[in-house]
TIRODO-664753 format. One record per residue (C-alpha): z negated, x negated, y; residue in three letters. Coordinates in steps of 0.25 Angstrom, whole numbers, padded with zeros to 4 digits, always signed. Layout:
ZXYAla/...
This chain:
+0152+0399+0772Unk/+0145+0398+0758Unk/+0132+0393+0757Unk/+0128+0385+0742Unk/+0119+0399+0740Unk/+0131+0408+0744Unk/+0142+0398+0735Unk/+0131+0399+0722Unk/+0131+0413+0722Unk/+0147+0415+0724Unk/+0147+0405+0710Unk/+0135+0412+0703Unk/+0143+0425+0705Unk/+0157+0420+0702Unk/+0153+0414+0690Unk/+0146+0427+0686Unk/+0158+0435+0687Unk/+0167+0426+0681Unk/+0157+0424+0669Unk/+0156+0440+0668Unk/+0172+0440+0666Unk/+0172+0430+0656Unk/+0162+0436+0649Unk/+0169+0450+0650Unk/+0182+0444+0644Unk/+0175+0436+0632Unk/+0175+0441+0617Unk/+0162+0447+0613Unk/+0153+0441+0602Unk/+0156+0451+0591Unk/+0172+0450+0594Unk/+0170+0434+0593Unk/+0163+0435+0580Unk/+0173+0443+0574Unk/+0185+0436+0580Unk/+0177+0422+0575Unk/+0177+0427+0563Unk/+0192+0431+0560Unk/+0196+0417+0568Unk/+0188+0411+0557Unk/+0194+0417+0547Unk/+0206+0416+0550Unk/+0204+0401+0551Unk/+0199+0402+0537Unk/+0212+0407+0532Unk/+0220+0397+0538Unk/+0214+0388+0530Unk/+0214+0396+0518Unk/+0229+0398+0517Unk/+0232+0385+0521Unk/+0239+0389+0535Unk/+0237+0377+0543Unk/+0235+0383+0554Unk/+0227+0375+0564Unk/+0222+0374+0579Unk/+0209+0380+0585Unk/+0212+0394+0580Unk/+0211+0391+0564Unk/+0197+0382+0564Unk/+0186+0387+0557Unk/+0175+0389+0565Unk/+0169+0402+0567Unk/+0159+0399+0580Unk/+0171+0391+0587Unk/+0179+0403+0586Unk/+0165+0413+0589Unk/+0164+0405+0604Unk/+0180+0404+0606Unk/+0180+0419+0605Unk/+0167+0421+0616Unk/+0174+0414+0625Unk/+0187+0419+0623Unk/+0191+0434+0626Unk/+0196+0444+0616Unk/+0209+0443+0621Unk/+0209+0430+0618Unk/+0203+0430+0604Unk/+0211+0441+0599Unk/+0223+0434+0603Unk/+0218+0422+0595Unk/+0216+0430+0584Unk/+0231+0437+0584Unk/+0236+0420+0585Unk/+0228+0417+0574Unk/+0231+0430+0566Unk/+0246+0426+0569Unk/+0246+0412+0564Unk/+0239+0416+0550Unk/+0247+0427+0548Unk/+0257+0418+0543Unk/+0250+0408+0536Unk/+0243+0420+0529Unk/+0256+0427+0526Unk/+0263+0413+0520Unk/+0250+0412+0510Unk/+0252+0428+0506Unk/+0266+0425+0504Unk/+0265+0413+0494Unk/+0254+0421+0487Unk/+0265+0436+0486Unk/+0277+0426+0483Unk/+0270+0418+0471Unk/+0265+0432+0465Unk/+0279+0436+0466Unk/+0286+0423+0458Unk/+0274+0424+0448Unk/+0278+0438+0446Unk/+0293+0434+0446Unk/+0289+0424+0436Unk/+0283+0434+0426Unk/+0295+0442+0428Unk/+0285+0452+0433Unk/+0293+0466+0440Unk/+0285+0470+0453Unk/+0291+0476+0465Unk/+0286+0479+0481Unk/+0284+0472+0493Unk/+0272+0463+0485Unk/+0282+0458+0476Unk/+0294+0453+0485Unk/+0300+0439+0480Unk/+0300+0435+0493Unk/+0290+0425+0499Unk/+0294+0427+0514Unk/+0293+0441+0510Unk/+0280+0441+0508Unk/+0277+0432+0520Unk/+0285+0443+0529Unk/+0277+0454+0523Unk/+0265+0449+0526Unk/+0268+0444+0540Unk/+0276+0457+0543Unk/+0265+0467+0539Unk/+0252+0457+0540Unk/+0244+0464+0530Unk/+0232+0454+0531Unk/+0226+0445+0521Unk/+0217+0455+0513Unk/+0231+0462+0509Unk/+0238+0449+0507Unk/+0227+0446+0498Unk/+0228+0459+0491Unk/+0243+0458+0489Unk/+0242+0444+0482Unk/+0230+0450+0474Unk/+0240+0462+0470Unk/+0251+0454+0465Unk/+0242+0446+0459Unk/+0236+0458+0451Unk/+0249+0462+0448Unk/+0254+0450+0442Unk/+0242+0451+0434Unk/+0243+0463+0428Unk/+0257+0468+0430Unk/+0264+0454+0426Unk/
């Protein structure tokens, strides 16, 4: 038979160990600040490239993102990111591809000669390139600064 002393301890001790678990299985701080920070960034683009994407996973606030993370495991949080990686891709690759397809027409309308993957007269096929090899933005924004350094001085 348990007596109220007897029961207290069986919860104190209970609770201890499933509070150890919990702990075990959350995200550390520094892996919370770092996946905070991409979250945020991330959001930032949304907006910046005009993507629409919406829900809980696009607003902008860094602490929000900071405390979901410490209570969430990494499992979870790298699966959030992958999602959240996997809707902008596109939106990102459509800007990159109205950027690469406009370069081309201007070139096209300087009767301007220039060959390789950079200059296809394709707007999807610049899209599916992107998608398809996912070169990130620091090298989509390099490409459009090539073309565009091209057109300057070759055109």
């Amino acid at each position: 038979m348990f007596t109220i002393r007897g029961f207290a301890l069986f919860l104190v001790s209970a609770l201890a160990i499933l509070g150890a678990n919990v702990t075990a299985q959350t995200a550390n701080a520094q892996f919370c600040d770092a996946y905070a920070k991409q979250a945020f960034k991330a959001a930032k683009q949304n907006n910046k490239f005009n993507c629409g994407l919406q829900g809980p996973r696009w607003i902008l606030d860094l602490n929000g993102r900071r405390f979901w993370c410490s209570i969430a495991s990494e499992a979870q949080a790298n699966a959030e990111t992958a999602a959240r990686q996997s809707e902008m891709s596109g939106c990102v690759c459509n800007w990159y591809a109205d950027k690469a397809f406009a370069q081309v027409q201007k070139a096209k309308q300087r009767n301007c000669v220039f060959n390789g993957l950079r200059w296809i007269d394709s707007r999807q096929g610049h899209h599916d390139r992107c998608t398809n090899f996912n070169p990130g933005l620091p090298a989509m924004k390099g490409e459009i600064a090539t073309r565009k350094a091209m057109l300057q001085q070759q055109c």
